[in-house]
C-alpha positions in Angstrom: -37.5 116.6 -30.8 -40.8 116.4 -32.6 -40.3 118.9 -35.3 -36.8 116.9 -35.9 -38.9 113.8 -36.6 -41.5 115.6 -38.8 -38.9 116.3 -41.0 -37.7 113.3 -41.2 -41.0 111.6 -41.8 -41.2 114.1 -44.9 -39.1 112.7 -46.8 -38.6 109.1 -48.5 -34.9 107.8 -49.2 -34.6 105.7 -52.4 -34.4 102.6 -50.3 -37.5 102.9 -49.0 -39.3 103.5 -52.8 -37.4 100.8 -54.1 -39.2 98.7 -51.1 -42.6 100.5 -52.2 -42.0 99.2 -56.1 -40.6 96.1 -55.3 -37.5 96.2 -56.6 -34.8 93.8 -55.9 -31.9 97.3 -55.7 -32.6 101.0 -55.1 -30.6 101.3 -58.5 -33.5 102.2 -61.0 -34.9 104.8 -58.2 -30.8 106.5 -58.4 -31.3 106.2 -61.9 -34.1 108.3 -62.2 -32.9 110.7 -59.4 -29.6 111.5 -61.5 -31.3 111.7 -64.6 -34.5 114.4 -63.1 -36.6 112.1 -63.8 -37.4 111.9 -60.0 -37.0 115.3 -57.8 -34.8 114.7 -55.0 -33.3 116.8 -52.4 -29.5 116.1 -51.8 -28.5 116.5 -48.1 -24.5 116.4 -48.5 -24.2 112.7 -50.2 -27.7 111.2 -49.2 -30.6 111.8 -51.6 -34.7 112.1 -50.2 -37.8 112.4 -51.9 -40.8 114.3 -51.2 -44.0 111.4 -51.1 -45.7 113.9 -53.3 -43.1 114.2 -55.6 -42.6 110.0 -55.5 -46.4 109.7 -56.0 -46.8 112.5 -59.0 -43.6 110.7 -60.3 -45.8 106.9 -60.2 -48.9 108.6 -62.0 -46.7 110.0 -64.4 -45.1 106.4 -65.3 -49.6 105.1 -65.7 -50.1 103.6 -69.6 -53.1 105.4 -71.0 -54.3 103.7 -73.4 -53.3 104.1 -77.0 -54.7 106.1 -79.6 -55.9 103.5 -81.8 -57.2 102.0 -79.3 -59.4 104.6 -78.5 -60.4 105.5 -82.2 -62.2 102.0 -82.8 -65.7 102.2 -83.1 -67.9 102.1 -80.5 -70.0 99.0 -79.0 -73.0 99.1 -77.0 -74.5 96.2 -75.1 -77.6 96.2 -77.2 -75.2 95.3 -80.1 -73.4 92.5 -78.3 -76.9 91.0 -76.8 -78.1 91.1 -80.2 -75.8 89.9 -82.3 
């Protein structure tokens, strides 16, 4: 049934993120399911995640870079050829 299958393909089960991430267990991906870290969609004791709630979920989890970091002050190239 091809709508039964596009359903299916909608949605990721931990297992299959924690292959994504490399992970040795699915643990950390339950771990952030149970906590709402990670939306999920329980369907009676299995959990599955929207890819476009797993991707927003990897963007959120992105370093930016620090404050301080961005506060130094500024080089230009002219400055480093020059010097």
């Amino acid at each position: 049934m091809k709508a039964l299958d596009d359903i299916q393909d909608a949605f990721l089960t931990p297992q299959e993120i924690a292959h994504v991430l490399r992970y040795k267990t699915p643990r950390p991906v339950y771990n952030a399911i149970n906590c709402g870290d990670l939306p999920a969609y329980e369907f009676g004791r299995e959990k599955r995640v929207r890819p476009d709630d797993f991707r927003a979920w990897v963007e959120s989890k992105r370093k930016r870079p620090s404050l301080s970091a961005t506060s130094a002050p500024a080089v230009s190239l002219r400055d480093l050829i020059d010097a």
